[in-house]
N, C-alpha and C positions, 0 to 999 in steps of 0.2 A: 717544569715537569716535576711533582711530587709524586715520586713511585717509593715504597717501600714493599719491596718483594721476593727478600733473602729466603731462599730454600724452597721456593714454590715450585719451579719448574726444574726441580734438579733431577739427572738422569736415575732411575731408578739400580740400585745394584743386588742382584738375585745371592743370594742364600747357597751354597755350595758346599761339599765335601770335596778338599782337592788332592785326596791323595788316592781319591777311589776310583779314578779311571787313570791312571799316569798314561799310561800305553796309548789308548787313541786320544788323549788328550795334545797329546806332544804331534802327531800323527795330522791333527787338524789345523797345529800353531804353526805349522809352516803357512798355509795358505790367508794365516790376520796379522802382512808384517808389511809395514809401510814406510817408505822413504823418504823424509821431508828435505826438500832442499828448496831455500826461500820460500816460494808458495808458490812452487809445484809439490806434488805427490807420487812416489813411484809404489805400485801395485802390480805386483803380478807381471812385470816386466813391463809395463804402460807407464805414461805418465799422464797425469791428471791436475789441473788447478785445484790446488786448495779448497773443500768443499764440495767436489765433484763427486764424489764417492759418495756422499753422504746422501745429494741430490738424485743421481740415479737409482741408491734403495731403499727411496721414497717411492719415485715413482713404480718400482718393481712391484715396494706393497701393494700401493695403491693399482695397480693392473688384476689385481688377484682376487675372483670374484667368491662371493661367501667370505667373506676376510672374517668376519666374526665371526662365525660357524669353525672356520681355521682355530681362530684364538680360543673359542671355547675349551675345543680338543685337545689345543695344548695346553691348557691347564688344568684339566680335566686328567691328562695324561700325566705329565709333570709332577699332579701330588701321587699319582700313584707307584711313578716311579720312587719319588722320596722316601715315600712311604716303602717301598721294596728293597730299600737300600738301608735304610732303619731295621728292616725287618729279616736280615743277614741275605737278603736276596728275594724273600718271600714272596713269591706272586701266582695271582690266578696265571694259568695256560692261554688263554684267550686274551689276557691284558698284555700280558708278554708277546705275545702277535700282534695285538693292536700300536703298542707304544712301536716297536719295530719297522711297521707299515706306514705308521703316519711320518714317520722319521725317514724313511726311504721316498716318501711322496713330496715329502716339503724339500726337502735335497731336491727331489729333480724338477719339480717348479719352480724353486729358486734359481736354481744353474741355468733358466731360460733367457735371464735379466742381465741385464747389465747393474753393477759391476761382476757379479759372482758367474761370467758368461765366462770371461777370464781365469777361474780356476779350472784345472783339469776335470771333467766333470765323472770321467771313466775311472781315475782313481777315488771320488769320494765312493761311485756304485762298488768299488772292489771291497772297502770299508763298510759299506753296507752289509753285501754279502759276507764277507768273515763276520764281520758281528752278527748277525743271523745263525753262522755255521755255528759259532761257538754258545750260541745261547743254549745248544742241549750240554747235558751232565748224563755220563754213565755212572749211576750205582752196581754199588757189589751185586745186587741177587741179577742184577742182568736188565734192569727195566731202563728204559731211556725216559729220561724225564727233563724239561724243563727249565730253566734257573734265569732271575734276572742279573745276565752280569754287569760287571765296571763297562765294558764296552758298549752297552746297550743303553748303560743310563748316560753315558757321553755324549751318545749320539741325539739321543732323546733331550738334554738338554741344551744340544748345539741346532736342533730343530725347533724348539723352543726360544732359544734367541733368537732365530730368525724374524718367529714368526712378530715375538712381541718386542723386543727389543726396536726393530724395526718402526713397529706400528709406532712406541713411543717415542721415535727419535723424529719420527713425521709429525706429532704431537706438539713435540717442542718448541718444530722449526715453523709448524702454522701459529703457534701462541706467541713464537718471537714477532713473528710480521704483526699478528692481530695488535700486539702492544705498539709497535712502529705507527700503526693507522688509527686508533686510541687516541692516541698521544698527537697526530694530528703530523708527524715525523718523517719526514722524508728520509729514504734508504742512505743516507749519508756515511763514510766512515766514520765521521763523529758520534753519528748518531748511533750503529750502529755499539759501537763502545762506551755514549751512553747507555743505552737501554740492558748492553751484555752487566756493567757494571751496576746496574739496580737490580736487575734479577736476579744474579749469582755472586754478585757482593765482592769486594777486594781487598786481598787476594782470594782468589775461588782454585781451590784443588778438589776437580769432580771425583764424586766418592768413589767411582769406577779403576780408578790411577791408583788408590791405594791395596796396605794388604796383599801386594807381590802379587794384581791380577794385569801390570803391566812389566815389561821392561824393556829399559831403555839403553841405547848403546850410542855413542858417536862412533861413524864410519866413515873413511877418507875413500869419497866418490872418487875424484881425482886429483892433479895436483892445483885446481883452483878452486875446487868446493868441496865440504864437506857437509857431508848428508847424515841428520840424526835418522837413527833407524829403532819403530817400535815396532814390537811384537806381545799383542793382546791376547788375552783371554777370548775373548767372545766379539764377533762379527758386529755386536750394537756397540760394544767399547772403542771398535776400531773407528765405526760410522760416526758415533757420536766425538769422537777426539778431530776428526777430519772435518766436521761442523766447524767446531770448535777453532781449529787453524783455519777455514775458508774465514769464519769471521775476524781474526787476526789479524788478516792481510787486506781487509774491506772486501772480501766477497761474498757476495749474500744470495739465500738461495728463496727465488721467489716465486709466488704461483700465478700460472699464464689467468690474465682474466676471463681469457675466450676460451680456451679448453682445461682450464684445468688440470694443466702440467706443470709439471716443477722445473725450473732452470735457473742456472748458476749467474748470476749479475756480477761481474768483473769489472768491467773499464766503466761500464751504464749502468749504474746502481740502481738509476730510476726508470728502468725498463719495467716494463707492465706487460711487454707479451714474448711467448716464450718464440717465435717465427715472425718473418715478416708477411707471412698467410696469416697469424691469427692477428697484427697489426693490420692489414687491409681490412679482415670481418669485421674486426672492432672499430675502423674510421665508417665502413661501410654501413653495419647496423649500427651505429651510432652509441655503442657502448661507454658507459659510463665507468670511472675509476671506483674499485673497491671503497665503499664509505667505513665513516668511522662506527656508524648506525650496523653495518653489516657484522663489523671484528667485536660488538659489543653482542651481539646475537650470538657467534662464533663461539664464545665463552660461554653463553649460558647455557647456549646447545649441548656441548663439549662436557661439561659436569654433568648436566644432567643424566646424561649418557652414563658415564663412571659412575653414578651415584647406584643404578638402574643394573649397571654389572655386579658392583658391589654386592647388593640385593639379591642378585641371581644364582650368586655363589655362595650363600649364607654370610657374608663377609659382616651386614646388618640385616636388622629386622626389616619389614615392612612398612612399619611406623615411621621407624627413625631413616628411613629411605624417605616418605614420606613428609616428614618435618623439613629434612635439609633440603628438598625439593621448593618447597615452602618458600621457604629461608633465600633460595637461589634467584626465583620468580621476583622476589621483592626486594633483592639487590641487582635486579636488572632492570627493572623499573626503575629504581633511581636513578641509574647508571643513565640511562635515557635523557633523563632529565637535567641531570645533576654533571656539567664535562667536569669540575675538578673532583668528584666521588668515582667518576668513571676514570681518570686517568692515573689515580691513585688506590687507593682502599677496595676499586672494585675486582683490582684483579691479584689482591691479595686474599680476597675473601672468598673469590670464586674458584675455592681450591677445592676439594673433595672432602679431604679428611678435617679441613678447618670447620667444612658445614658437620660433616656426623658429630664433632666433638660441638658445637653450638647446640646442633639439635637434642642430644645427648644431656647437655647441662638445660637445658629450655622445654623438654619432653614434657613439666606438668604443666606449662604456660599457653603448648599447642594441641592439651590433651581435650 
């Protein structure tokens, strides 16, 4: 297996001001604090295998219809909150509602899911409401106006990691497999710890751990174990670290070939379906194993997509959307053709920003 593919799939880490919400910042870090002992995980007073956490706010995303219509909004919302926090508070009235409401909505859609069914869902509404109450400001001459406060943009940006932090840690965990089936690789723990160790390189400290947006403590569970206990910044830092330890301990989280569920592979690494009802549908309609023809599609799908957001958002032009598009088509085509281009080079190249920066430097050659 020749992969070279340091930094391609690293978890993304957002941009922040940490001193401008202390208050419900601290308010929300009790409920992202997790207990590792061997490879179980204690959440919320539950215990969970290693990777379980991560696996159910997969599927939570993935149940949430409009998901991009969601994601749009939060980022759409997100800069204007930055921008109001930049601007000593500065905000339209109506964006100030809006950010408020979508942040109130994505809380209680999320609280329907597992894992996040487990936090109190009545205290985060209570957090809702005070930051709502407090969003007005009395001036002297007497008028009630407005203001975007710390508590609002907190909440705004913990709604925001839901929505997308989430989406990309789903991302990750379908691009891990895709490479597994690439590569031709059975769910193995070796293999596993191959594949972790060409993608994230060793040693790998995810950017998310640094910059005091984790911390960590050992804690004496009892008097025969002791249990490290972290407590994160943000709901994708916690998901994406509990990845992280599921694949540690060989657990792997895989998608049902019959419905399209995500489940946790423990003892059966090479389990393929998430029920023994979607093992029957699958002997019964005669279902075939995910090919490596499918995870090389999966990939070109998948950028093209991010290329196309990109684009959406002014992030590139139309053009240079259209080049790396290009550019993508004709390293999937090889891929096709070509197994040691596909199990190496193709999925270093089929990165996002490696095509704008190609198309970018190649714009007068596809002009």
């Amino acid at each position: 297996m020749e992969l070279d593919m340091k930094d391609v799939f690293i978890p993304h880490t957002y941009e922040y001001d940490k001193n401008c919400y202390e208050s419900i910042r601290n308010t929300l870090k009790k409920w992202k604090t997790t207990t590792i002992i061997n490879n179980r995980v204690c959440f919320c007073g539950k215990e969970f295998n290693a990777g379980a956490l991560a696996c159910m706010a997969i599927n939570a995303i993935n149940s949430i219809d409009n998901l991009e219509k969601y994601c749009d909004t939060a980022y759409r919302l997100m800069e204007i909150a930055q921008c109001a926090q930049c601007n000593n508070h500065d905000a339209e009235p109506d964006e100030i509602t809006e950010c408020l409401s979508f942040a109130k909505k994505v809380h209680e859609l999320f609280w329907k899911y597992e894992p996040f069914i487990f936090v109190p869902y009545s205290e985060i509404t209570a957090i809702c409401e005070y930051t709502e109450s407090d969003s007005f400001t009395y001036h002297y001459d007497g008028i009630v106006t407005q203001s975007f406060t710390d508590r609002i943009y907190a909440l705004m940006l913990n709604a925001y990691d839901l929505v997308y932090g989430i989406k990309e840690l789903s991302k990750v965990v379908e691009q891990f497999n895709d490479i597994l089936n690439i590569c031709e690789l059975k769910p193995s723990k070796s293999n596993l710890a191959k594949v972790f160790g060409k993608v994230y390189g060793e040693p790998y400290l995810p950017s998310f751990l640094g910059d005091n947006s984790i911390t960590t403590c050992i804690t004496y569970i009892s008097s025969e174990y002791i249990g490290k206990q972290n407590t994160y910044e943000r709901y994708s830092h916690m998901l994406f670290a509990d990845f992280f330890e599921g694949l540690s301990v060989g657990h792997s989280i895989r998608k049902c070939e019959v419905c399209g569920k995500y489940f946790l592979a423990v003892n059966r690494l090479e389990k393929r379906y998430c029920s023994e009802e979607c093992a029957a549908k699958a002997e019964a309609e005669g279902i075939k194993a995910k090919s490596r023809e499918t995870s090389i599609a999966n990939i070109y799908y998948r950028v093209t997509d991010s290329l196309n957001h990109k684009k959406n958002r002014n992030k590139i032009s139309e053009e240079i959307c259209s080049i790396a598009k290009r550019i993508a088509k004709d390293n999937y085509i090889m891929a096709k053709t070509d197994s040691k281009y596909a199990k190496s080079e193709y999925i270093t190249e089929m990165n996002a920003d490696i095509l704008i920066k190609e198309a970018t430097e190649n714009i007068d050659e596809y002009a």
